[in-house]
N, CA, C and O atoms as a printed pandas DataFrame, in Angstrom:
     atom_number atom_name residue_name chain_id  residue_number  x_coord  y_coord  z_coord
0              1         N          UNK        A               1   -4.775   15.310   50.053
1              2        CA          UNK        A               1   -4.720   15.488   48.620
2              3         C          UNK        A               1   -6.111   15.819   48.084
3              4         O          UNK        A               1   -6.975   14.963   48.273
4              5         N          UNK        A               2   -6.445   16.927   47.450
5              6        CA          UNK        A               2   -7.703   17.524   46.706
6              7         C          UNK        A               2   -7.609   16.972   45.937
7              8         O          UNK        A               2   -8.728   16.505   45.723
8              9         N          UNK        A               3   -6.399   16.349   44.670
9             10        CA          UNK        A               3   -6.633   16.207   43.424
10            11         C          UNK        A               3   -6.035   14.301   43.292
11            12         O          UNK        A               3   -4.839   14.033   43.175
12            13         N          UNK        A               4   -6.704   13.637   43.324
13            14        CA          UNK        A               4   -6.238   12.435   43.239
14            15         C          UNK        A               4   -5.950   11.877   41.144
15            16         O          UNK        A               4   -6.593   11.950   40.097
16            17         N          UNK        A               5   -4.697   11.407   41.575
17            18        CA          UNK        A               5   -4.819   10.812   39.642
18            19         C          UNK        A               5   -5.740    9.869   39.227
19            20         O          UNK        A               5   -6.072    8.909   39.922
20            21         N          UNK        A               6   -6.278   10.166   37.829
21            22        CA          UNK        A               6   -7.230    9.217   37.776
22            23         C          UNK        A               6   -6.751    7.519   37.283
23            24         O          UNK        A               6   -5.655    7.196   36.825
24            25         N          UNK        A               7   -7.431    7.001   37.432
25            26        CA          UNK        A               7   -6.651    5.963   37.183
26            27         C          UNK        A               7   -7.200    5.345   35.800
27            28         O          UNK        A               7   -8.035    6.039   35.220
28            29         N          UNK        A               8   -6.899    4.344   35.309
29            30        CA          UNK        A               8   -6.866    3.954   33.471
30            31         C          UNK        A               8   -8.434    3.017   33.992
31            32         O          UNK        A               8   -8.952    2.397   34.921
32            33         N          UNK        A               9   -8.624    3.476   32.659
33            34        CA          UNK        A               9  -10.354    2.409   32.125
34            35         C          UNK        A               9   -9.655    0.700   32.210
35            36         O          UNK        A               9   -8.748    0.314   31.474
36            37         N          UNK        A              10  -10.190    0.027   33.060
37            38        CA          UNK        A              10   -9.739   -1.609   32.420
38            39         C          UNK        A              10  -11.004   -2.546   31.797
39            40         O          UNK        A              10  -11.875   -2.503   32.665
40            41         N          UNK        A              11  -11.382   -3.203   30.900
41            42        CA          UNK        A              11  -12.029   -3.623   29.914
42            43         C          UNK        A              11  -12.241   -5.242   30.070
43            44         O          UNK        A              11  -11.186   -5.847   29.880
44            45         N          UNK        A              12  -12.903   -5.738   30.248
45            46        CA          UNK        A              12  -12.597   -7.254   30.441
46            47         C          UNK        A              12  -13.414   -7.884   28.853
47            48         O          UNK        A              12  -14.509   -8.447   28.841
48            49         N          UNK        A              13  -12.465   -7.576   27.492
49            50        CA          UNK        A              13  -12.519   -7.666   26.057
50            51         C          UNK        A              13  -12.569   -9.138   25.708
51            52         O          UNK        A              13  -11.629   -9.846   26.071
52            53         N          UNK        A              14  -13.747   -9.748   24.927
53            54        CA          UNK        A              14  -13.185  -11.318   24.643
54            55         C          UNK        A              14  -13.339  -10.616   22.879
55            56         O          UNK        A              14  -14.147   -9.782   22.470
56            57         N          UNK        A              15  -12.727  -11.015   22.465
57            58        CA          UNK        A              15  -12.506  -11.252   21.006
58            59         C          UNK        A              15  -13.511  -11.758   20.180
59            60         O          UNK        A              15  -13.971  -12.744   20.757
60            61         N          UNK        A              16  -13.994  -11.603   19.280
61            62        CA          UNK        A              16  -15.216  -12.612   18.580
62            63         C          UNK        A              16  -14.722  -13.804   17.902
63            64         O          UNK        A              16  -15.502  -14.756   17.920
64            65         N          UNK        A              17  -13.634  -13.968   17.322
65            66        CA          UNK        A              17  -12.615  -14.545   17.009
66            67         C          UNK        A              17  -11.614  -15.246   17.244
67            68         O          UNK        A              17  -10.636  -15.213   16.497
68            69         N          UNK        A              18  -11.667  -15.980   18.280
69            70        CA          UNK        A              18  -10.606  -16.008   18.737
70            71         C          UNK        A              18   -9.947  -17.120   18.581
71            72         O          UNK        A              18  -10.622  -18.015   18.073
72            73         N          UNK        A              19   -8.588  -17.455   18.903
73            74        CA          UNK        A              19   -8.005  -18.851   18.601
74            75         C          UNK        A              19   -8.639  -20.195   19.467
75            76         O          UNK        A              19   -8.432  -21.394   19.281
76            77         N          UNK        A              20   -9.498  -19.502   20.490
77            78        CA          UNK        A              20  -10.364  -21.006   21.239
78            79         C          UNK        A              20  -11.499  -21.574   20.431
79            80         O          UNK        A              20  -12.027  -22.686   20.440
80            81         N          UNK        A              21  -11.733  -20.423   19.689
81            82        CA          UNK        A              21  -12.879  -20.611   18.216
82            83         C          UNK        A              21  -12.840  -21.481   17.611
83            84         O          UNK        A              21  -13.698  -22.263   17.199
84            85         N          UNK        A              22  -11.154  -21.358   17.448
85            86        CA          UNK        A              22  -10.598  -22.251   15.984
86            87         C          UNK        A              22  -10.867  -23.472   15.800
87            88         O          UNK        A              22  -11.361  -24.065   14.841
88            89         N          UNK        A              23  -10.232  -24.051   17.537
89            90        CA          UNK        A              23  -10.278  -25.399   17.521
90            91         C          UNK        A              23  -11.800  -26.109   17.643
91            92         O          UNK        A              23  -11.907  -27.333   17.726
92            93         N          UNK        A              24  -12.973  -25.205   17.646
93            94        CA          UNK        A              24  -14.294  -25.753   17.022
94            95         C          UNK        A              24  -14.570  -25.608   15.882
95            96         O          UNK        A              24  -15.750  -25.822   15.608
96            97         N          UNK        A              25  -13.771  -25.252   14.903
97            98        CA          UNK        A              25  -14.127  -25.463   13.359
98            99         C          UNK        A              25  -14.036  -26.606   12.674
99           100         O          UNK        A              25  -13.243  -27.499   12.972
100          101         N          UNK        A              26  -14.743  -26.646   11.832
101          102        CA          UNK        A              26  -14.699  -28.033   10.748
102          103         C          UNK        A              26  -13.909  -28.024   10.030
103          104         O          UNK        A              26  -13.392  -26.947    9.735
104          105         N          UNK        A              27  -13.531  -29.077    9.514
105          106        CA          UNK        A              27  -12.245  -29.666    8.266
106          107         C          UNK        A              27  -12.664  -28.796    7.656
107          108         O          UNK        A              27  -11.910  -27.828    7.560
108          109         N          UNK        A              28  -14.014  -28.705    6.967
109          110        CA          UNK        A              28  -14.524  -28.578    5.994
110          111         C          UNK        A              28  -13.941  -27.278    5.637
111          112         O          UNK        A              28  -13.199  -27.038    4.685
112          113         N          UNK        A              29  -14.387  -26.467    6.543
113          114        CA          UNK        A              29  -14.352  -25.146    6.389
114          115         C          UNK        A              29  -12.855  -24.301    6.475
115          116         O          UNK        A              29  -12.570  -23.177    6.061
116          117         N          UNK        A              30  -11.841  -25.550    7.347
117          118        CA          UNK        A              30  -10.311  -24.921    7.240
118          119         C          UNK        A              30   -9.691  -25.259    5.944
119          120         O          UNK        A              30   -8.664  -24.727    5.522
120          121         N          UNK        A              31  -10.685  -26.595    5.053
121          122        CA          UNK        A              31   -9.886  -26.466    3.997
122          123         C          UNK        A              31  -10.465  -25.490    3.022
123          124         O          UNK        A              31   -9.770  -25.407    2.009
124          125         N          UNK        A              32  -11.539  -24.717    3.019
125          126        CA          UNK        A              32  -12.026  -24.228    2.087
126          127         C          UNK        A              32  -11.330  -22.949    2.389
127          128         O          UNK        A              32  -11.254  -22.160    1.447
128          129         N          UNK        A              33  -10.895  -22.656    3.334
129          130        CA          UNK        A              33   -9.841  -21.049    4.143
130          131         C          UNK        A              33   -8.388  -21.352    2.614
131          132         O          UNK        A              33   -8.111  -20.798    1.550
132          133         N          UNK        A              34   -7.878  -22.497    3.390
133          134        CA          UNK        A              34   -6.751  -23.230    2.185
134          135         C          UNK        A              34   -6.492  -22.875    0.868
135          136         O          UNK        A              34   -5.615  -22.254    0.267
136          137         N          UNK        A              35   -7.724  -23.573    0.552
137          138        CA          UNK        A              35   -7.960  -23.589   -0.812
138          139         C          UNK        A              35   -8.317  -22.519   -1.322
139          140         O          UNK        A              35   -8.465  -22.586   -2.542
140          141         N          UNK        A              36   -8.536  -21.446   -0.810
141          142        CA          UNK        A              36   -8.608  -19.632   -1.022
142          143         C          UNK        A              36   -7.651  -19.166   -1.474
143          144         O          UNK        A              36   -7.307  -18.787   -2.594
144          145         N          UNK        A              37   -6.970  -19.239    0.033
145          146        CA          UNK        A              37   -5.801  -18.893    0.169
146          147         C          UNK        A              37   -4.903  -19.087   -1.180
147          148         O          UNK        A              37   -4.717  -18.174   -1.984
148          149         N          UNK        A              38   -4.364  -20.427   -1.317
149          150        CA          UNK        A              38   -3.918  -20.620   -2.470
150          151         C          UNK        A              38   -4.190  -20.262   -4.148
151          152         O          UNK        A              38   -3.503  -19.823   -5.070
152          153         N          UNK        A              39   -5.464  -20.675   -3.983
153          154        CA          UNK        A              39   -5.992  -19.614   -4.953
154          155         C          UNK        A              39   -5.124  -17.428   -5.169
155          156         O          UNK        A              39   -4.490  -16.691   -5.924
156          157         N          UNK        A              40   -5.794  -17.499   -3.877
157          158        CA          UNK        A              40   -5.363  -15.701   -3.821
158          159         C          UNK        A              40   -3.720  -15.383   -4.390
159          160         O          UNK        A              40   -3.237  -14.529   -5.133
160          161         N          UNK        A              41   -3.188  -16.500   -3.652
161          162        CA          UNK        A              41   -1.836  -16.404   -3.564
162          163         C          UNK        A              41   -1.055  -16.412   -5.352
163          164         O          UNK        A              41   -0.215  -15.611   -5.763
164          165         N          UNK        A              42   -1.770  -17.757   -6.243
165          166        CA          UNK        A              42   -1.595  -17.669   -7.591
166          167         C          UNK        A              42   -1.890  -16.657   -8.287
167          168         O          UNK        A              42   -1.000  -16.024   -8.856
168          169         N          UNK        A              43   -3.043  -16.350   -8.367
169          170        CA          UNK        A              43   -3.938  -15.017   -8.708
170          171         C          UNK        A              43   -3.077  -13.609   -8.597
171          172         O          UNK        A              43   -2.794  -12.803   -9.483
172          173         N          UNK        A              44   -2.777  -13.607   -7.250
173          174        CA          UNK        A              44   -2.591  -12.137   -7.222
174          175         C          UNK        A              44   -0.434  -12.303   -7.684
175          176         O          UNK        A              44    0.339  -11.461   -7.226
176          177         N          UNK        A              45   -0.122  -13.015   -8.227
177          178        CA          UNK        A              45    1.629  -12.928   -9.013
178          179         C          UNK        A              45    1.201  -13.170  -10.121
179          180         O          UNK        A              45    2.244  -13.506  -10.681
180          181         N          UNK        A              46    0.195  -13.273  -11.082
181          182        CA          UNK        A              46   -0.410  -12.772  -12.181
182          183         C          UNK        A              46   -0.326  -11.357  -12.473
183          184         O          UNK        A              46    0.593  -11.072  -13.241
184          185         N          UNK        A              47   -1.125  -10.278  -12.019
185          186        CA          UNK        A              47   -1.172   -9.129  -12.253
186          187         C          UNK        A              47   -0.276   -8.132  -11.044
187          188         O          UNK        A              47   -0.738   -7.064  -10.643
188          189         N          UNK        A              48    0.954   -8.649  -10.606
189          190        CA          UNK        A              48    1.726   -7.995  -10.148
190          191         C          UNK        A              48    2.780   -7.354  -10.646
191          192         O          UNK        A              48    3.302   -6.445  -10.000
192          193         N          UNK        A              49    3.287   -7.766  -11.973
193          194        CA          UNK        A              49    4.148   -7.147  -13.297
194          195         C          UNK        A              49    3.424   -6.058  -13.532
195          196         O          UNK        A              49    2.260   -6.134  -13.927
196          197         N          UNK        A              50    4.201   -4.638  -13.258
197          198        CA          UNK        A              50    3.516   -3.158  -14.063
198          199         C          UNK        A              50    4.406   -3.340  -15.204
199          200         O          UNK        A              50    5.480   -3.941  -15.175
200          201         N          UNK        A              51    3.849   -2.747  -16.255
201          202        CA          UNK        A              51    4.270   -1.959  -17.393
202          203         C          UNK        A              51    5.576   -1.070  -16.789
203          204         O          UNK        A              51    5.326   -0.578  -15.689
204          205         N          UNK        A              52    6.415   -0.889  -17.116
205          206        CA          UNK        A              52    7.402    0.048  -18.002
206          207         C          UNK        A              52    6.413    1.762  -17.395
207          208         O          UNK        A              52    5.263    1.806  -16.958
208          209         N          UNK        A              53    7.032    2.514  -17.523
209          210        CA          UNK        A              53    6.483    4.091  -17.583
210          211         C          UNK        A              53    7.380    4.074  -18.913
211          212         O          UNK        A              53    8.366    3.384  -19.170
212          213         N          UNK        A              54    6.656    5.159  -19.762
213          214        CA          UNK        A              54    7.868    5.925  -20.694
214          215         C          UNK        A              54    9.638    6.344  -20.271
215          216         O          UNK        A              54   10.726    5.769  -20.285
216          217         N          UNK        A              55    9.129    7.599  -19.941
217          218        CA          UNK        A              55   10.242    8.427  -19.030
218          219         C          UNK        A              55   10.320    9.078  -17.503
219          220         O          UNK        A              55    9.443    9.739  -16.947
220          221         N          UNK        A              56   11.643    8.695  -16.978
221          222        CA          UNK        A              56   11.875    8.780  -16.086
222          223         C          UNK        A              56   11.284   10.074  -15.489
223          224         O          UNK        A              56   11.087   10.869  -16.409
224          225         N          UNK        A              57   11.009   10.466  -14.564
225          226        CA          UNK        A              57   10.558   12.327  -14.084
226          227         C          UNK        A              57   11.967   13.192  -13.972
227          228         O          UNK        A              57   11.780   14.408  -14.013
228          229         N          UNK        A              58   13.516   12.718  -13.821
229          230        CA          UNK        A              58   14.739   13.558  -13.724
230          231         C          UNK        A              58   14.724   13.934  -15.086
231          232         O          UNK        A              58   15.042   15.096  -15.340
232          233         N          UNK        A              59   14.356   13.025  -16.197
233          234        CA          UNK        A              59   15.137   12.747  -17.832
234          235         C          UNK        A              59   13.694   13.901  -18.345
235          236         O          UNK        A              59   13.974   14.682  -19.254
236          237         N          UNK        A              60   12.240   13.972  -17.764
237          238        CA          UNK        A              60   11.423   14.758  -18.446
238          239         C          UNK        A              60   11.665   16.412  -17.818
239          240         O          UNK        A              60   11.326   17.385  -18.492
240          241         N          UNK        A              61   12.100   16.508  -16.873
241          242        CA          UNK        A              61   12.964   17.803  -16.231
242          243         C          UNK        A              61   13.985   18.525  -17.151
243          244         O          UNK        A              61   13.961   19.563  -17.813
244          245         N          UNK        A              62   15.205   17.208  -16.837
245          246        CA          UNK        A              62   16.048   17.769  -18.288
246          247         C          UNK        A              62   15.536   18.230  -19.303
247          248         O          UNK        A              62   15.730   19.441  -19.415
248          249         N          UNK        A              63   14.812   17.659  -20.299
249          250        CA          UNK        A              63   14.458   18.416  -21.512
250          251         C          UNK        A              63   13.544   19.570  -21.761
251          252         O          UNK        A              63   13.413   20.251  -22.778
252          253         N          UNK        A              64   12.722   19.665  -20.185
253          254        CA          UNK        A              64   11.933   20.489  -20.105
254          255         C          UNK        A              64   13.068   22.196  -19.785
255          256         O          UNK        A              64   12.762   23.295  -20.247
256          257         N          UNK        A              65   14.344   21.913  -18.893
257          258        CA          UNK        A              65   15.319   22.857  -18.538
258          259         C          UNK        A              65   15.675   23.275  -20.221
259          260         O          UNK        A              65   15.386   24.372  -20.699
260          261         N          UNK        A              66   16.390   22.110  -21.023
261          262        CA          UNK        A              66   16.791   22.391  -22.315
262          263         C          UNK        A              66   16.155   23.290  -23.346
263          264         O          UNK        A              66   16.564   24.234  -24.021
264          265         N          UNK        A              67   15.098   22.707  -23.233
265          266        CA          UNK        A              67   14.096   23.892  -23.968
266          267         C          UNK        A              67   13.609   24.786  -23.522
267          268         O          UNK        A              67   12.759   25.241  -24.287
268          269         N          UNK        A              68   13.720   25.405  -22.474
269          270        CA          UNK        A              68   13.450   26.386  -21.794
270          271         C          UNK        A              68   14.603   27.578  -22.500
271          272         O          UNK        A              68   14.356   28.681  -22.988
272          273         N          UNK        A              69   15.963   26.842  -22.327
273          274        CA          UNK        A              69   17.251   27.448  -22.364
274          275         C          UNK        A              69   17.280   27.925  -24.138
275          276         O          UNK        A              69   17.573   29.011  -24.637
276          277         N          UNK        A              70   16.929   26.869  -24.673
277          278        CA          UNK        A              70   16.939   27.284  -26.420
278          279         C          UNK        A              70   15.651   28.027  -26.780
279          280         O          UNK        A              70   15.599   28.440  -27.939
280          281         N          UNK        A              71   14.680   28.248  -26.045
281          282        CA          UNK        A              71   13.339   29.203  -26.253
282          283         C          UNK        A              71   13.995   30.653  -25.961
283          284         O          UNK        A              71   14.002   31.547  -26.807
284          285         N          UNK        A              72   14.563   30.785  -24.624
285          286        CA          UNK        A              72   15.318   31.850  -24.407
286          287         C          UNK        A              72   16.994   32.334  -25.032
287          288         O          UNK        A              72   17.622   33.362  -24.779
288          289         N          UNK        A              73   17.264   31.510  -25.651
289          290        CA          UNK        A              73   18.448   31.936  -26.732
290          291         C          UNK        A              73   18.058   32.365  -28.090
291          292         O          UNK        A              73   18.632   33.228  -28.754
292          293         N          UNK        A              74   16.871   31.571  -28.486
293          294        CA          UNK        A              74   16.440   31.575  -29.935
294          295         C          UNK        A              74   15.781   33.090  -29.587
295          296         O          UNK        A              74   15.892   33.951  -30.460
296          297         N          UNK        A              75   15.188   33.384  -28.490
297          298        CA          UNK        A              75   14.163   35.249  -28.286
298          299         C          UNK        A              75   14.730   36.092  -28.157
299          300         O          UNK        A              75   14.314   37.214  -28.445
300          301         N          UNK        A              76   16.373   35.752  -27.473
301          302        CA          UNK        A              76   17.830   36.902  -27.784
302          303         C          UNK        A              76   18.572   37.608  -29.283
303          304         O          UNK        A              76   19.163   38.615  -29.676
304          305         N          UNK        A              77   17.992   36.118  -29.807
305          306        CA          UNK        A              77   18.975   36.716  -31.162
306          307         C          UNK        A              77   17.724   37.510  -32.002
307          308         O          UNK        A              77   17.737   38.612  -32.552
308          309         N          UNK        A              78   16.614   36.478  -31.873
309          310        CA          UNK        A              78   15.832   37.456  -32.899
310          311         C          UNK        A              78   15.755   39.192  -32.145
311          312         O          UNK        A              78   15.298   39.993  -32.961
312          313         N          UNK        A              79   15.949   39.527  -31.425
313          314        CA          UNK        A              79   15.978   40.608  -31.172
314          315         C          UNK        A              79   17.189   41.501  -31.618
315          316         O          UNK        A              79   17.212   42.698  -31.332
């Protein structure tokens, strides 16, 4: 065989992060994660209600077709 397949890159990756991390963290600091959290969580179903739009985009089509149709009836007769 001249052409052998190459074979895949393998990586021996540790995470910076990782869940063996965790279990050296302080109270301190998992409750202050918590107490974020909860925070974020109140906070952000505050400003999750949008406004209303006016009109729909099918309903501003329609009237845009309508008047199209009476611009071009009203330029028939005056002629």
């Amino acid at each position: 065989m001249l052409l052998k397949p190459r074979k895949n890159k393998s990586f021996s990756y540790t995470p910076r992060f990782s869940k063996d991390n965790d279990a050296n963290t302080n109270q301190d600091e998992t409750s202050k994660i918590g107490d974020f959290s909860s925070k974020w969580r109140e906070s952000r179903g505050l400003g999750a209600k949008k406004p209303k739009r006016g009109l729909p985009l099918s309903l501003l089509l329609l009237v845009l077709v309508i008047v199209l149709i009476c611009m071009y009836l009203l330029d028939i007769k005056s002629k």
